[in-house]
N, C-alpha and C positions, 0 to 999 in steps of 0.2 A: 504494500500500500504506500502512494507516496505523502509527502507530508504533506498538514496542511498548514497554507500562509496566504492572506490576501493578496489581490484580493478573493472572494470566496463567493459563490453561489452554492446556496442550498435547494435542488428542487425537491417537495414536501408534497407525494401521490398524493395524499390523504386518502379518501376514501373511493376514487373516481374510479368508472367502468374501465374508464382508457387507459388504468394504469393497475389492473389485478390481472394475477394470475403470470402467464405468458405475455401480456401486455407490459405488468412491471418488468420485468426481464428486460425488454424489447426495449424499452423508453429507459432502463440502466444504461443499457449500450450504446443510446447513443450518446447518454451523459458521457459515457467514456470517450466515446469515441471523440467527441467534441472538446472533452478536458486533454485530450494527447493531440489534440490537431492544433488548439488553439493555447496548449501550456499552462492552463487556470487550472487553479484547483474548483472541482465542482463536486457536490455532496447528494446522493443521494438519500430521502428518506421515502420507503416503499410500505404499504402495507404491512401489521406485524403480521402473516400469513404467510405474507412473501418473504420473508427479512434474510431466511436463511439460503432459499432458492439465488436471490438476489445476488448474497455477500460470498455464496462459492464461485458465480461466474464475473463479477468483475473487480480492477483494481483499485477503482476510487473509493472511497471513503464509503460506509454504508450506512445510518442511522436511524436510531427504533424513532417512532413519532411519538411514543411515549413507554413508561415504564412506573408500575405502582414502588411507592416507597413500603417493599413488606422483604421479609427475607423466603427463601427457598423453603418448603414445607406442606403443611396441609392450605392449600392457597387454591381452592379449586376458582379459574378462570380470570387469575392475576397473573399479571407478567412482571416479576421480579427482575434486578436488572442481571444476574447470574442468568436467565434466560437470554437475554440478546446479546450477552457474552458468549456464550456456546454457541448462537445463532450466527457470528461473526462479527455482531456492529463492530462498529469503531466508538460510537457514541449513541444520545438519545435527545429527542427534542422535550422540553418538562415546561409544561405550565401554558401550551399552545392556548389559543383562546376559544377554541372548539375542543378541549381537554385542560380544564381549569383545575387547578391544586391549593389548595391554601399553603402558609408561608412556613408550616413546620412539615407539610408531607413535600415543600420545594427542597429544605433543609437538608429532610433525611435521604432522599432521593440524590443530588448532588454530593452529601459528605457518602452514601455510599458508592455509589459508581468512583468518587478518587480511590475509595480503598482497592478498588476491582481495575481501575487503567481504565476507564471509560470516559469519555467526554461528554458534558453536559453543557447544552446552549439552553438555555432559560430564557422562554420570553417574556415579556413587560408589554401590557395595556394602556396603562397610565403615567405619564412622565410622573409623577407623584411618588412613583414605585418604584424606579427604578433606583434609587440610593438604595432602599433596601434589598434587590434583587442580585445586584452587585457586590454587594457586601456579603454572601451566603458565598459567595467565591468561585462559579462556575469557566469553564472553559471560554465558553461565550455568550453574547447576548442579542436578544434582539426586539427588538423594539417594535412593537405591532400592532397600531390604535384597532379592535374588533371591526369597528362598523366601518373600515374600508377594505375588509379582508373579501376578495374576492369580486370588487365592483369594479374593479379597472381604472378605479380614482385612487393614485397613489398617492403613498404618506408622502413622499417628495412633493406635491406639488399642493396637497391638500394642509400640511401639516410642516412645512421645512423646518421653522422654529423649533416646534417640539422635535421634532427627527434630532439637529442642530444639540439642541439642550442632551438632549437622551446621552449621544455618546461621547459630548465633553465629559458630563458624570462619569459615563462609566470608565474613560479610559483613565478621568483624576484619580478614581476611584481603585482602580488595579488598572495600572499600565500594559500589561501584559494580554489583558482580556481582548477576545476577537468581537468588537463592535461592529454588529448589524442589524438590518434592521428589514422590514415586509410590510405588507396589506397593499393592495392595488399594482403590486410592482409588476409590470405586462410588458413591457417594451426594451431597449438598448437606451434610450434618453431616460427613462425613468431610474435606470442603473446608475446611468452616468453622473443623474442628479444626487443620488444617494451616495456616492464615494465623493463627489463633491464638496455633499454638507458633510463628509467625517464619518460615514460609514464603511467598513471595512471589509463587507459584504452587502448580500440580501438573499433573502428567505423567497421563494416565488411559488406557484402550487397549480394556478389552475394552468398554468400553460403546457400542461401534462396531456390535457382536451385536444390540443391545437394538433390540426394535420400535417403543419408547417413545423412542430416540436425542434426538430433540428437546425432550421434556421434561426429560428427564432431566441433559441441558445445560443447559437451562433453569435448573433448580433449583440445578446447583451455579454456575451467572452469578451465579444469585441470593444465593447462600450466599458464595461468594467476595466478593463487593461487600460485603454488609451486615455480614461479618468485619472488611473492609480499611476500611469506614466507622467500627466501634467501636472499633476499634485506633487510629485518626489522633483519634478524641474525647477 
């Protein structure tokens, strides 16, 4: 697996027709195939059904879209994260806003996966929340207002400010931490906007649907890089 360093895309199937079964597979590959053409790191996160089909046939990065804070046991229909460890992730997404956790199962959930080598990217709803989401110490973050997730009105354009705010905290907050951030992010310009204001990636989902999937990665590869190249000039 190779490492990861921004800047970063995460695509997140969720729950979509076009992306289970042999479909997540199929839309892996072209994550792959698109992060070795174009040099980004890009993350997939698949169905947890598919996670382990997934993480045997590709080499990027594979991640659960979620994991309960419980340990291995009598746990009938919980996913522990010693489960998406065996399954191959690399990490898991905690606190999506279509899979909400309060702040001691964000807690136990993140201080477990450090002890296990797993990576936890924790999202944040509310700029209000995010000092405290940061502070619990996860690998990365992202910043995600709900009511634009999926409209194709991105927090770049709907929200730059609070985007802007979001990952000055986090990064004052632990330097080290991979800030980024999602909801409406659809395009190569809405990317570009987001590495702009200080984002160090972005989280994307429905673009899983799109017939064009490989383009459309494409362009925002493209658009991330040539962001993250004017910003370091």
């Amino acid at each position: 697996m190779k490492a990861m360093h921004p800047p970063i895309i995460l695509v997140n199937f969720k729950a979509y027709p076009e992306a289970m079964g042999d479909k997540a597979l199929e839309k892996a590959r072209i994550a792959e195939e698109v992060s070795e053409e174009k040099g980004i790191c890009i993350i997939v996160a698949p169905p947890l059904v598919d996670l382990a089909l997934v993480a045997r046939e590709v080499s990027i990065p594979v991640f659960a879209q979620h994991v309960d804070p419980v340990e291995p046991g009598r746990r009938t229909g919980h996913v522990p994260p010693e489960s998406i460890l065996a399954a191959g992730a690399t990490g898991t997404l905690v606190n999506h806003a279509e899979k909400r956790l309060d702040y001691l199962e964000i807690k136990m959930i993140v201080d477990r996966c450090k002890e296990l080598g797993l990576m936890t990217l924790v999202c944040c709803a509310r700029l209000r929340y995010c000092n405290m989401v940061v502070r619990l110490g996860p690998d990365m973050f992202a910043f995600e207002p709900p009511e634009l997730i999926g409209t194709g009105r991105s927090v770049t354009s709907e929200k730059p400010e609070s985007l802007r705010k979001a990952m000055r905290i986090a990064k004052s907050l632990k330097p080290d931490i991979i800030a980024m951030c999602g909801a409406g992010v659809s395009c190569g310009k809405d990317v570009r906007d987001a590495i702009m204001l200080g984002a160090e990636g972005v989280l994307v989902g429905s673009v899983v649907r799109r017939p064009d999937f490989k383009d459309l990665l494409s362009e925002m590869a493209d658009a991330a890089l040539k962001a993250w190249d004017e910003k370091a000039s």
